[in-house]
MARMARFI-457866 format. One record per residue (C-alpha): residue number from 1; x, y, z; residue in three letters. Coordinates in nm, 2 decimals, always signed. Example, Ala and Ser with C-alpha at 12.3 -4.5 7.8 and 13.67 -1.06 7.14 Angstrom:
<recs>
1|+1.23|-0.45|+0.78|ALA
2|+1.37|-0.11|+0.71|SER
</recs>
This chain:
<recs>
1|-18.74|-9.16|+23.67|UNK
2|-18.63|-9.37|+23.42|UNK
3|-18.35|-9.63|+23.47|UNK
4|-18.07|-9.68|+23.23|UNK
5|-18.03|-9.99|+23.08|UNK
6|-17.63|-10.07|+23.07|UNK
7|-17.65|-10.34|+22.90|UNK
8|-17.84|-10.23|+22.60|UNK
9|-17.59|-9.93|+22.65|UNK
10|-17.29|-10.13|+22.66|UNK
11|-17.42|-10.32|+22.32|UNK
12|-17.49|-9.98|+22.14|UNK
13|-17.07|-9.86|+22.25|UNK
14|-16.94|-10.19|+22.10|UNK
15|-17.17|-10.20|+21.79|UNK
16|-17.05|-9.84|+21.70|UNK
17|-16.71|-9.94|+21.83|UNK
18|-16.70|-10.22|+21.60|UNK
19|-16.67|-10.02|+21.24|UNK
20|-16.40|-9.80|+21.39|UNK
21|-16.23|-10.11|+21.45|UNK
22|-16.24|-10.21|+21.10|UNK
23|-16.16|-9.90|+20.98|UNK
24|-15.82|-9.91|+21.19|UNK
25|-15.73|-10.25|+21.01|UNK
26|-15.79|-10.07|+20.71|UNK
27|-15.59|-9.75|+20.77|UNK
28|-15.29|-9.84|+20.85|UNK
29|-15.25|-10.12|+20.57|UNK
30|-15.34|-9.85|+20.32|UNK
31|-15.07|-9.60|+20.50|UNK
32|-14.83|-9.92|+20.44|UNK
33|-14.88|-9.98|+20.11|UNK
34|-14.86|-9.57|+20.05|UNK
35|-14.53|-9.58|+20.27|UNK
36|-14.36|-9.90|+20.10|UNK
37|-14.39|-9.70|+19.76|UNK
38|-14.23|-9.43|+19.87|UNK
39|-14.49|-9.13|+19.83|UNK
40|-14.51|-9.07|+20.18|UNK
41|-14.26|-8.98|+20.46|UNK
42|-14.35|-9.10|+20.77|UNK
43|-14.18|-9.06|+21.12|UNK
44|-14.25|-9.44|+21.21|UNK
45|-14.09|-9.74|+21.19|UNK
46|-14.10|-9.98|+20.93|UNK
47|-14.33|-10.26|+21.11|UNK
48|-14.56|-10.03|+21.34|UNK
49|-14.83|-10.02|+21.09|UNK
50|-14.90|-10.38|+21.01|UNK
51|-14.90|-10.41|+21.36|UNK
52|-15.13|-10.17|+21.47|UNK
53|-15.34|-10.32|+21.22|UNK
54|-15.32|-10.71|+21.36|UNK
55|-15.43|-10.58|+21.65|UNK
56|-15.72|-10.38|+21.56|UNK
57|-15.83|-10.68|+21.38|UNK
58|-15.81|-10.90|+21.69|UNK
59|-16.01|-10.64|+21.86|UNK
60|-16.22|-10.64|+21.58|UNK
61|-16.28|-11.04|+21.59|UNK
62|-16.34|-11.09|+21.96|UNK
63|-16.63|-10.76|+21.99|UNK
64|-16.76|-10.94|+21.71|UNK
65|-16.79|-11.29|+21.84|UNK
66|-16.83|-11.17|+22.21|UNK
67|-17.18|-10.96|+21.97|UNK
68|-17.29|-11.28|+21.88|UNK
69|-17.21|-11.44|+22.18|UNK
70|-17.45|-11.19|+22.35|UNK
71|-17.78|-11.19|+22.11|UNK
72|-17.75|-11.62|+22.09|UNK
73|-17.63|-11.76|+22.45|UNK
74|-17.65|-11.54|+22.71|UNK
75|-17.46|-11.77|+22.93|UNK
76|-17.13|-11.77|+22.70|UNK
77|-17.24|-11.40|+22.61|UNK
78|-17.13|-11.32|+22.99|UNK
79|-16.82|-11.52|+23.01|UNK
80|-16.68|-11.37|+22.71|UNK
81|-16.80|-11.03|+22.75|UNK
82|-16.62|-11.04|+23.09|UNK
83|-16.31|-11.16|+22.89|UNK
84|-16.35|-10.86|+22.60|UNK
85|-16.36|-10.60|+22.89|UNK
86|-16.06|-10.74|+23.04|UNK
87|-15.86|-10.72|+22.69|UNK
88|-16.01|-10.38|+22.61|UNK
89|-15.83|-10.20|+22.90|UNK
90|-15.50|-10.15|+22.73|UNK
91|-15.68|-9.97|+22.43|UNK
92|-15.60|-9.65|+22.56|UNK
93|-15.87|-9.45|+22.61|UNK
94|-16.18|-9.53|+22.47|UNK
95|-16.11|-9.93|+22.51|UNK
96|-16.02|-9.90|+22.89|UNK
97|-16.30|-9.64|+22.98|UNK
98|-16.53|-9.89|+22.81|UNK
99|-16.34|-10.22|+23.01|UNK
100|-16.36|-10.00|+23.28|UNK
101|-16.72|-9.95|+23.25|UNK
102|-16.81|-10.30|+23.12|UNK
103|-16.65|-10.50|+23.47|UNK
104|-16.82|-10.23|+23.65|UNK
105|-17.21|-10.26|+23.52|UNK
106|-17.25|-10.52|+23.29|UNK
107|-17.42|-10.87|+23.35|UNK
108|-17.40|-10.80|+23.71|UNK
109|-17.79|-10.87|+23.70|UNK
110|-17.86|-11.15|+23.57|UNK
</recs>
């Protein structure tokens, strides 16, 4: 029976996790821009998009240096991996299944 490699598995979740990331900077800038013009009505308030976009681009920076981290050093690769998990469990719900998943099985062999 063939074993599953999480870490290869965990790599794979953030490199496809990665572009939705950038697409959620993107998003919600362009809803922004739309919204400040006045062509669309939406039921939010004035500063929730720009913010939902600073923070999709902070998640956005660290699963791309913690990435980089992993395929150079592996040694800083598991420190900050261990930090990325811990600031993925707010992302409700695919960020804190992932956290959840990532503190659970990752690195915890080497």
């Amino acid at each position: 029976m063939k074993t599953i490699n999480h870490n290869r598995l965990y790599t794979l979740i953030l490199l496809t996790l990665a572009p939705l990331c950038a697409l959620s900077v993107c998003l919600p800038l362009y809803l922004y821009g739309l919204s400040s013009a006045g062509s669309l009505h939406l039921h939010l308030p004035d500063g929730l998009l720009p913010w939902a976009a600073a923070i999709n681009l902070l998640y956005l920076i660290a699963i791309t240096v913690t990435l980089c981290s992993r395929a150079f050093n592996a040694q800083s690769g598991r420190k900050l991996t261990r930090y990325l998990n811990f600031l993925l469990l707010p992302a409700l719900p695919v960020g804190t299944v992932l956290g959840i998943y990532g503190l659970w099985k990752i690195d915890h062999n080497a």
